[in-house]
C-alpha positions as CSV (number, residue, x, y, z in Angstrom):
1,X,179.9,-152.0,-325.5
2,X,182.2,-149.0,-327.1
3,X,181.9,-145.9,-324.9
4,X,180.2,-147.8,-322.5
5,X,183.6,-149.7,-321.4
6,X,185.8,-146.6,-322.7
7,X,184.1,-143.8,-321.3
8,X,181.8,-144.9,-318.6
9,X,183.2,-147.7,-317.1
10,X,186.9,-146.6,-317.1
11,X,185.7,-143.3,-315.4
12,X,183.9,-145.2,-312.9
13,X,186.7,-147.6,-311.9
14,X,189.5,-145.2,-312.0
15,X,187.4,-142.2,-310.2
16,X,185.0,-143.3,-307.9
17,X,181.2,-142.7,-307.1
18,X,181.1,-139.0,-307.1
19,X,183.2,-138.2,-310.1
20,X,181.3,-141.3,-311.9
21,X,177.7,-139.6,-310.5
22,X,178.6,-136.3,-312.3
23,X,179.8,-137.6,-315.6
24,X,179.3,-136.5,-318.4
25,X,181.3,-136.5,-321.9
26,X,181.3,-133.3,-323.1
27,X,181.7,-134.6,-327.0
28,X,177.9,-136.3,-326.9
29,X,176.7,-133.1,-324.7
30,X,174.1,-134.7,-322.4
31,X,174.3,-136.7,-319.1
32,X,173.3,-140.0,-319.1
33,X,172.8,-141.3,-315.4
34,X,171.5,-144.4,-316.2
35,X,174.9,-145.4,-317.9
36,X,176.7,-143.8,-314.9
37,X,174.7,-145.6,-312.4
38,X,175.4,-149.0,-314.2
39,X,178.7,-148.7,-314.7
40,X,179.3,-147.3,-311.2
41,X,177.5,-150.8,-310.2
42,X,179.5,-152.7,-312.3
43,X,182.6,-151.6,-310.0
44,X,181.7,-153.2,-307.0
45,X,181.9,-156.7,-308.1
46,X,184.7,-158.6,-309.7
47,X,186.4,-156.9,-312.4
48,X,185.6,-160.4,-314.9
49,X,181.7,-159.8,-313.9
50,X,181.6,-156.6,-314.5
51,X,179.9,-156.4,-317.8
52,X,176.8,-158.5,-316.3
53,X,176.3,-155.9,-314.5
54,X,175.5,-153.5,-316.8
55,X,173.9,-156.0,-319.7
56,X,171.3,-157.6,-316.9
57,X,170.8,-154.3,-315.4
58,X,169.9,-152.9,-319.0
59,X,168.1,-155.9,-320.0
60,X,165.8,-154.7,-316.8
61,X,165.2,-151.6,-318.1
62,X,164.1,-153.9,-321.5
63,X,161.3,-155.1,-319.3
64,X,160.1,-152.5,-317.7
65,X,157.7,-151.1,-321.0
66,X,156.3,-154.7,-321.3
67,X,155.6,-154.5,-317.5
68,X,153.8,-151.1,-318.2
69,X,152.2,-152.4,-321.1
70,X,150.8,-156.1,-319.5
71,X,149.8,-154.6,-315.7
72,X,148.7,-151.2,-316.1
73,X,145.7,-149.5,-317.8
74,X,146.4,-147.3,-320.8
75,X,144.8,-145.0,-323.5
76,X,147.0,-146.8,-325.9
77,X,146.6,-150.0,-325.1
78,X,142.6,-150.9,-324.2
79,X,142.2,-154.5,-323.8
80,X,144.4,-158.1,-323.3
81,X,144.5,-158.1,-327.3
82,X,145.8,-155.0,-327.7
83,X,148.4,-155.2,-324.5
84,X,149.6,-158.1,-326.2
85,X,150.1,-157.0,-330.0
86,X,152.0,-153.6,-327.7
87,X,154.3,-155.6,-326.2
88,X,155.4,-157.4,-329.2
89,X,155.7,-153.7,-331.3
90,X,157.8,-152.5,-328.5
91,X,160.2,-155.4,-327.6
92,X,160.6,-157.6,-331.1
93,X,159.7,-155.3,-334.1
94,X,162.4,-154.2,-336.6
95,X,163.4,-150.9,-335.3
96,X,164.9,-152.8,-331.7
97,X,168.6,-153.2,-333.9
98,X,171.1,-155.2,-331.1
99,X,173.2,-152.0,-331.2
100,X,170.6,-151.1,-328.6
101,X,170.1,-154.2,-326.6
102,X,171.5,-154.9,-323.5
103,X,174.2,-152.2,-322.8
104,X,173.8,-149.1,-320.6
105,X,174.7,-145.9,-323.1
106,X,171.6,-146.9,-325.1
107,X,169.0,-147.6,-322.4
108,X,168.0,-144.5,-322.3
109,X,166.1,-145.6,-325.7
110,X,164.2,-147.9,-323.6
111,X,163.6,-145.0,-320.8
112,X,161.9,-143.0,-323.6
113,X,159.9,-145.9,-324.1
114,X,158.9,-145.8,-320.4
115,X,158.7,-142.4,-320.2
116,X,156.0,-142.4,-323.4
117,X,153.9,-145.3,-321.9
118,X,153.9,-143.1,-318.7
119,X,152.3,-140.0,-320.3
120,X,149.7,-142.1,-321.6
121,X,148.7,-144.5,-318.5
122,X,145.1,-143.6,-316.7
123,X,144.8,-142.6,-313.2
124,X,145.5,-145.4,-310.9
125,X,143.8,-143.5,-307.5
126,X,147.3,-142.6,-305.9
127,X,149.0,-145.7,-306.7
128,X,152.8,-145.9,-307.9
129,X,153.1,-142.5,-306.7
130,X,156.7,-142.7,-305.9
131,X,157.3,-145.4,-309.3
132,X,156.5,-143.1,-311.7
133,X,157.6,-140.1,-310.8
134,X,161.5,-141.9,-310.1
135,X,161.1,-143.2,-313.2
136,X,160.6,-140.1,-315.3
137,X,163.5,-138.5,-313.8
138,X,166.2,-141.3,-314.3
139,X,164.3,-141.2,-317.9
140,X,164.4,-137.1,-318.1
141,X,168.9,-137.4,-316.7
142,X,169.7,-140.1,-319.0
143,X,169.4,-138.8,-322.4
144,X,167.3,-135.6,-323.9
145,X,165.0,-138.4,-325.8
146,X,162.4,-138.2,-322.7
147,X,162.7,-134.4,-322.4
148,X,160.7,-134.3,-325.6
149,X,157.5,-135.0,-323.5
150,X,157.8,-132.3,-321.5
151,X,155.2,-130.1,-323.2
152,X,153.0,-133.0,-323.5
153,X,153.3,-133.9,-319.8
154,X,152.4,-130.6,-319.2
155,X,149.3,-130.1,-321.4
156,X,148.5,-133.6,-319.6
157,X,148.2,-131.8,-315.9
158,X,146.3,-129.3,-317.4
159,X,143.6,-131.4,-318.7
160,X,143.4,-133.9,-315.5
161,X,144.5,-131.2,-312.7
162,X,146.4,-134.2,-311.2
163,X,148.7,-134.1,-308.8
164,X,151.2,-136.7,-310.1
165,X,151.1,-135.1,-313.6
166,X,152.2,-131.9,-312.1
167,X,155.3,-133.7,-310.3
168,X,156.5,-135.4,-313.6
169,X,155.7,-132.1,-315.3
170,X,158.1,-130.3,-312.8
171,X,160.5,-133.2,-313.3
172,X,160.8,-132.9,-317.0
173,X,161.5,-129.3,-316.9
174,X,164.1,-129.3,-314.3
175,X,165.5,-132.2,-316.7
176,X,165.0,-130.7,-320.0
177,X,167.2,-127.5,-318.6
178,X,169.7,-129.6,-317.1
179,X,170.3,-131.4,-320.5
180,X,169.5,-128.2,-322.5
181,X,172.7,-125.8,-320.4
182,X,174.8,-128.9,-320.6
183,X,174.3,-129.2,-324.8
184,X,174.7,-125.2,-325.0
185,X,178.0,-125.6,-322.6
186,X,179.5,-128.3,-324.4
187,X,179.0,-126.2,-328.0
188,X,179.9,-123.4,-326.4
189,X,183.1,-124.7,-325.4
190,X,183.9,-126.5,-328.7
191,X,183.6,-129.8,-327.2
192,X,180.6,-130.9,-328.7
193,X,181.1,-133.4,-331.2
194,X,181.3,-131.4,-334.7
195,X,178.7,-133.9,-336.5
196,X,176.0,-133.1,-334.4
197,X,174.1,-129.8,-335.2
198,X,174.8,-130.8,-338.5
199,X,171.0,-130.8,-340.6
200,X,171.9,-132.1,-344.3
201,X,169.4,-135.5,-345.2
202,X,169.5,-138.6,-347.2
203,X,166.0,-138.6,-348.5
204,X,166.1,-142.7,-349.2
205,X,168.0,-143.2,-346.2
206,X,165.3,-141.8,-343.9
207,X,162.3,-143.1,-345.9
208,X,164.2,-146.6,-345.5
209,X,164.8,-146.1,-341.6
210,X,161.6,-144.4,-340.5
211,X,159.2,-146.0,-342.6
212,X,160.1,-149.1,-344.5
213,X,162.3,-151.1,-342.4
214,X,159.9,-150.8,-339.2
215,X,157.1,-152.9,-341.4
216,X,159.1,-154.6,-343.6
217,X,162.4,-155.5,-341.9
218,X,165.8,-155.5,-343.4
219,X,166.2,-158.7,-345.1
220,X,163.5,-158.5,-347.1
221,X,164.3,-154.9,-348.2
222,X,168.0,-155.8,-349.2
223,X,167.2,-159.2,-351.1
224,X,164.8,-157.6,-353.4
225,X,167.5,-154.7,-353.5
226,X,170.1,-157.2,-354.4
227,X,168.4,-159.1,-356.7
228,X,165.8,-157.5,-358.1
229,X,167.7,-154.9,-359.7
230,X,167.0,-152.2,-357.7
231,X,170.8,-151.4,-357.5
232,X,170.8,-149.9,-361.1
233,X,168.4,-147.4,-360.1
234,X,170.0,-143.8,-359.5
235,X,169.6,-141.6,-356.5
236,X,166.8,-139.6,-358.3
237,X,165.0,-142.2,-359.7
238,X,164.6,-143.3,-356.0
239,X,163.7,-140.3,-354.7
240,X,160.7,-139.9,-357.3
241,X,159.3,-143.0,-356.6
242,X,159.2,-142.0,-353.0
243,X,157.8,-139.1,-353.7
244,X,155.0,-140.4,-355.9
245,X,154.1,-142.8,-353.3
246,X,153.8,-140.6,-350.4
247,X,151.5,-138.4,-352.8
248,X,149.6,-141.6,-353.2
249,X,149.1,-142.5,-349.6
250,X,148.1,-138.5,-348.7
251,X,146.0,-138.5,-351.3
252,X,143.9,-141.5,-350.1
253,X,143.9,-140.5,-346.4
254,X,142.3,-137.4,-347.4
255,X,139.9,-139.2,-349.3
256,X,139.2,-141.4,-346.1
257,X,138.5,-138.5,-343.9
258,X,141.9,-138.3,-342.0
259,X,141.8,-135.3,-341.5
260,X,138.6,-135.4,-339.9
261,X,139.9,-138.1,-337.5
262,X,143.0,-136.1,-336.5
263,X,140.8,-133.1,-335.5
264,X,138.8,-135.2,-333.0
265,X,141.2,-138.0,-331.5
266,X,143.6,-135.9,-328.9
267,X,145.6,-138.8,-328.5
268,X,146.3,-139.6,-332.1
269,X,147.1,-135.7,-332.2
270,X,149.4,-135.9,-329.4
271,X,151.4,-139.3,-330.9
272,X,151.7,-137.0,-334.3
273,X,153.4,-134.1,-331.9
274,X,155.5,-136.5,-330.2
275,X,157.0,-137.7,-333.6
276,X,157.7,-134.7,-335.4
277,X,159.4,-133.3,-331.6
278,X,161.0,-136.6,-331.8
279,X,162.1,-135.8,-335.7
280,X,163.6,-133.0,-335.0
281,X,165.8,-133.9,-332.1
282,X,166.7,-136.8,-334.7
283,X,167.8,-134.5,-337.5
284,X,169.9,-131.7,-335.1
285,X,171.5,-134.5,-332.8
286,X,172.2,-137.5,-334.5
287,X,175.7,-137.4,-335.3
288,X,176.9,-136.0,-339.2
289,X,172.9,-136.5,-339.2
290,X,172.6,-140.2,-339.2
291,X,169.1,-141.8,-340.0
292,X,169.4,-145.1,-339.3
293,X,171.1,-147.2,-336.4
294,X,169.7,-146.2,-332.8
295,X,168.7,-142.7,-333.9
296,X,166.5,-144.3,-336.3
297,X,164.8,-146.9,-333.3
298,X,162.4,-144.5,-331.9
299,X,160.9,-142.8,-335.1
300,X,160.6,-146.3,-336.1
301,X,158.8,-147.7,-333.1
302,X,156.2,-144.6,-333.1
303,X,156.1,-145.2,-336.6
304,X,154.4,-148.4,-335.7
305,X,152.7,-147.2,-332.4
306,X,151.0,-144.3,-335.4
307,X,149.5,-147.4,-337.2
308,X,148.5,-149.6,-334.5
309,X,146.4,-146.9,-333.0
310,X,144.9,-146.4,-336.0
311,X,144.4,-150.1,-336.8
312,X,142.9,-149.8,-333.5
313,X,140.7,-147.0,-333.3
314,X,140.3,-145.9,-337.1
315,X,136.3,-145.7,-337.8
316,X,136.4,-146.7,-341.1
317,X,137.0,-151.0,-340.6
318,X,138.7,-151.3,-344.3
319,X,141.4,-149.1,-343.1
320,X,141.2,-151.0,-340.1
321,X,142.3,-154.3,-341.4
322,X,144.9,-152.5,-343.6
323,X,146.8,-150.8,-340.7
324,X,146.6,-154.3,-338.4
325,X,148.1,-156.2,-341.6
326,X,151.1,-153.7,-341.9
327,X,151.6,-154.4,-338.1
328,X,151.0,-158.0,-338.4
329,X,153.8,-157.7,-341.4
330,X,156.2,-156.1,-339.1
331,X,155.7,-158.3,-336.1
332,X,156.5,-161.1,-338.7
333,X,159.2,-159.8,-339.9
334,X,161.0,-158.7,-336.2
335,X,160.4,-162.2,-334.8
336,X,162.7,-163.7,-338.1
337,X,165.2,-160.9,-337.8
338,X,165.7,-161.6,-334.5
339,X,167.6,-164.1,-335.4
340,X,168.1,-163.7,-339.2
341,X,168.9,-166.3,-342.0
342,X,172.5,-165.9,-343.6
343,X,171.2,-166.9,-347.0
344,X,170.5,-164.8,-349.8
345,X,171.3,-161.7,-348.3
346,X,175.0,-160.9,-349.0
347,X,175.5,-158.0,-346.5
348,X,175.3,-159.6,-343.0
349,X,176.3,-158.5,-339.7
350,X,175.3,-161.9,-337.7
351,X,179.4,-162.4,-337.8
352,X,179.6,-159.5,-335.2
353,X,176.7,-160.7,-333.1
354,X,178.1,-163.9,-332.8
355,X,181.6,-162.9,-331.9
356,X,183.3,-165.0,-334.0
357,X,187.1,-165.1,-333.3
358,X,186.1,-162.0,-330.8
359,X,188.8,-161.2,-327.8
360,X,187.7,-162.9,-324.7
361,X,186.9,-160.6,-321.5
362,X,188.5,-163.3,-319.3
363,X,192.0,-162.9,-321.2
364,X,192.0,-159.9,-321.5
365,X,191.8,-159.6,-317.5
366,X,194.1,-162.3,-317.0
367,X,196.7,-160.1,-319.4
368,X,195.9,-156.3,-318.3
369,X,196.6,-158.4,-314.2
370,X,200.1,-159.0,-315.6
371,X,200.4,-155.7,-317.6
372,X,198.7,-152.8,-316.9
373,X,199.5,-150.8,-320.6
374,X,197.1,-154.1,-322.5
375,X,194.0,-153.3,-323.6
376,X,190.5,-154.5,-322.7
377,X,189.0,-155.5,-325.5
378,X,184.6,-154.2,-326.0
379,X,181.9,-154.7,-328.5
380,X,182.1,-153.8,-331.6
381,X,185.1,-156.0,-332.6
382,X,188.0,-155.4,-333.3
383,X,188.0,-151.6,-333.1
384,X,186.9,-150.8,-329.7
385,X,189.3,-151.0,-326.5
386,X,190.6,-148.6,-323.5
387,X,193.4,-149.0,-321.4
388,X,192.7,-149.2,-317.8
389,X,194.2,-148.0,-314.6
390,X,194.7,-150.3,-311.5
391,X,195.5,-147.0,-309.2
């Protein structure tokens, strides 16, 4: 997929492990290992395999917050129930968009994910010692998404005194400066992409991103907007109604003793923490300061992880049932966009999932064999391709 193929891959094929190892593109500013170490995988195999390589080797790291989730014990998640409603919200809920799924440049999405579940499993008397601790830092190297924990990680050892926490403490800072000089170094030299940094934002974009399309899903959101009428309705007429509900929801939370229950539940405090950190990366990083797409997966996803906690743990049970219908909704709603209808909706994007009339891999193999100057053809369709070198 795109830079996956372009960047990663043609590095690692025409430079070998080393070079691949230390990788980095200067334009997106961070390293991302995990792509590096796929890619560089995806070399030692048959060039027409190499892209199972990295999409079964990504779809791993897919699994790997569902095997958290099931197996291990959890603040988050307290009983079978819960585990299971969990692993649906983080593998099949709206925010999980296929730009995401199954290619190497984006698993460091999923590592966040690990990474999160990790900060918030219970002691497990000197077990996975090694696991963890591996994981975080292939987590904290891939991507600056997991170097948001750091404080919390930290504020973690100093409430347990464990060992372990200290370790993926350590690991997290070392990370978070490694990522941080690379970012200041890229700017610094220019090379940093010139829409990231930038901080202007769609109001109705992000409202539509973050906090209607996790519950909701797309398609429902773009039929009514279709035809319903909703089309005629300017910019600032949008933006008021937004407005006027979010007073309306603030204003019954306080009435239901929110703030009460934020005082007293550290880990609904910490999830708040973790999402505003995680806003803010969002805003500064994404590029020309995107919203939606895969920046918008994880405000999404905690979005949800915010309302199942407290669907789960609220005291008062009429909010209760309110929160675990909104999840209910959105589990709903992921399971039929995961394969959406085409009807009724006259945007659609199913054409590019499908591949139809897409260049095969195969021929173009079979052509850059006879001709080294064709190009080799990756996801998305038609735009993306690279030139490779046989030397």
């Amino acid at each position: 997929m795109g830079e996956e193929g372009s960047h990663y891959f043609k590095n690692a094929y025409e430079n070998g492990f080393l070079n691949q190892l230390l990788y980095f593109d200067p334009r997106a500013g961070y390293y991302n290992l995990i792509a590096n170490l796929l890619t560089e995988l995806s070399t030692y195999v048959p060039l027409i395999y190499s892209p199972l390589v990295t999409a079964y080797g990504s779809l791993l790291i897919i699994l790997i917050p569902l095997f958290l989730i099931l197996f291990k014990d959890s603040y988050l998640f307290k009983n079978d129930k819960e585990k299971f409603i969990g692993s649906l919200i983080f593998f099949i809920t709206g925010p999980h968009i296929p730009e995401i799924w199954a290619n190497s440049v984006n698993s460091q999405i999923y590592l966040f994910f690990v990474s999160l579940l990790i900060l918030y499993l219970k002691p497990d008397n000197k077990k996975n010692q090694i696991l963890y601790p591996m994981l975080i830092l292939i987590s904290g190297l891939s991507a600056i998404y997991s170097c948001i924990l750091t404080p919390l990680f930290f504020f973690k050892y100093l409430y347990t005194r464990k060992r372990n926490d200290l370790i993926n403490s350590i690991i997290l800072i070392v990370c978070s400066i490694t990522q941080g000089t690379l970012i200041f170094y890229s700017k610094f030299m220019g090379q940093l992409y010139v829409g990231v940094t930038k901080t202007s934002i769609d109001i109705i974009n992000l409202s539509y991103n973050f906090f209607a399309k996790p519950i909701i899903g797309r398609q429902p959101i773009y039929f009514f907007y279709e035809n319903f009428g909703l089309e005629s309705f300017g910019y600032n007429s949008m933006l008021f109604l937004f407005i006027l509900l979010s007073v309306i929801v603030l204003s019954l939370l306080l009435k239901f003793k929110f703030i009460q229950f934020f005082l007293k539940d550290h880990i609904f405090k910490s999830l708040i923490l973790i999402y505003i950190l995680v806003f803010i990366v969002v805003i500064f990083g994404a590029d020309n300061s995107q919203t939606s797409g895969r920046y918008a997966v994880i405000p999404g996803l905690l979005f949800l992880l915010i309302i199942f906690y407290l669907a789960s743990n609220f005291p008062l049970k009429v909010l209760n049932n309110f929160f675990s219908i909104l999840i209910t909704i959105s589990i709903i709603s992921g399971v039929y966009e995961f394969r959406p209808s085409t009807k009724n909706v006259r945007i659609q994007y199913i054409e590019f999932l499908d591949c139809i009339n897409c260049p095969k891999w195969k021929s173009d193999i079979e052509k850059w064999k006879e001709d080294e100057n064709s190009y080799l053809h990756v996801w998305p369709y038609p735009n993306k391709r690279f030139k490779l070198s046989k030397d």
